[in-house]
C-alpha positions in Angstrom: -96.6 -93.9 117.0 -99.9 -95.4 116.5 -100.3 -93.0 113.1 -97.0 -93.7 111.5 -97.9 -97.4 112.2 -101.0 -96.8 110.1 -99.5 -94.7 107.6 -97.3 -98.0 107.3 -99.6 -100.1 107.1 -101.2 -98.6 104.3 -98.3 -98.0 102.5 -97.2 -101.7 102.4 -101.2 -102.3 101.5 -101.0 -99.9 98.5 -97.4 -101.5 97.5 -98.6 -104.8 97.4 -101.7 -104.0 95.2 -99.6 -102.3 92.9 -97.4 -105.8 93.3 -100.2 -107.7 92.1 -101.3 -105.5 89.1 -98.0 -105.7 88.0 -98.0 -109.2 88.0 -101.2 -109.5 86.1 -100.2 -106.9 83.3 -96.6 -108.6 82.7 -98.4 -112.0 82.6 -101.3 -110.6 80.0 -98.6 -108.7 77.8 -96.8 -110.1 74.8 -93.5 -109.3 74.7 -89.9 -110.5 75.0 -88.9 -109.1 78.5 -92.6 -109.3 79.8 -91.5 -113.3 80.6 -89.1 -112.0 82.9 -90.5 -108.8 84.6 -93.3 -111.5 85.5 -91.0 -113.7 87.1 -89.3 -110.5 89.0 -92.6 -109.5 90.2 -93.4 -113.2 91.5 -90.6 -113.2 93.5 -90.9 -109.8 94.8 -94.6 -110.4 95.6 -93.4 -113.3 97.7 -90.0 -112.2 99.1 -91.1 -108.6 100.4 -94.2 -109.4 102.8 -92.0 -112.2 104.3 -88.7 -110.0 104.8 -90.8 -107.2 106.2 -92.6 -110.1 108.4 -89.0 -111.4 109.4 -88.1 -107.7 110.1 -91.5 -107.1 112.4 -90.3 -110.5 114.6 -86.5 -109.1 114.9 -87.9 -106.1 115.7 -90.2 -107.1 118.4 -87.4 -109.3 119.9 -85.0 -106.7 120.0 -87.7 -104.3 121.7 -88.6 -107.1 124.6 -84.7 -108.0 125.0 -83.8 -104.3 125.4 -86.9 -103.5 127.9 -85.7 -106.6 129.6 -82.3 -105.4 130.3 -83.2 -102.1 131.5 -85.5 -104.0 134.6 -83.8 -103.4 137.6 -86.0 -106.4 139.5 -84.0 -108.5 137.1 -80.6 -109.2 138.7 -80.4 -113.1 137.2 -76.8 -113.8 135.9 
């Protein structure tokens, strides 16, 4: 588990590199969609670390609440 968490982790590093070139190549280029694609990779340089931060917490909840309910010292109502 603790490999695939790496793997991950470098994965999401790599992708948001790539995130950030992108970013700086559509703002440097002159062209009439290059205004846009800049404005696309703004928003997914900012909306995809903090969904896969949201999706960490849930996660993590979920895990504790499910390891909770299996306790059988845990008998409150």
């Amino acid at each position: 588990m603790n490999k695939l968490k790496r793997i991950f982790a470098l994965a999401g590093a790599v992708l948001l590199i790539c995130m950030y070139a992108s970013t700086l190549v559509f703002a440097l280029i002159d062209s009439p969609a290059a205004s846009d694609l800049l404005k696309a990779s703004i928003a997914a340089t900012i909306l995809i670390p903090v969904l896969l931060y949201a999706y960490i917490l849930v996660a993590r909840l979920l895990k504790n609440h499910s390891e909770n309910d299996e306790d059988p010292h845990n008998n409150v109502l």
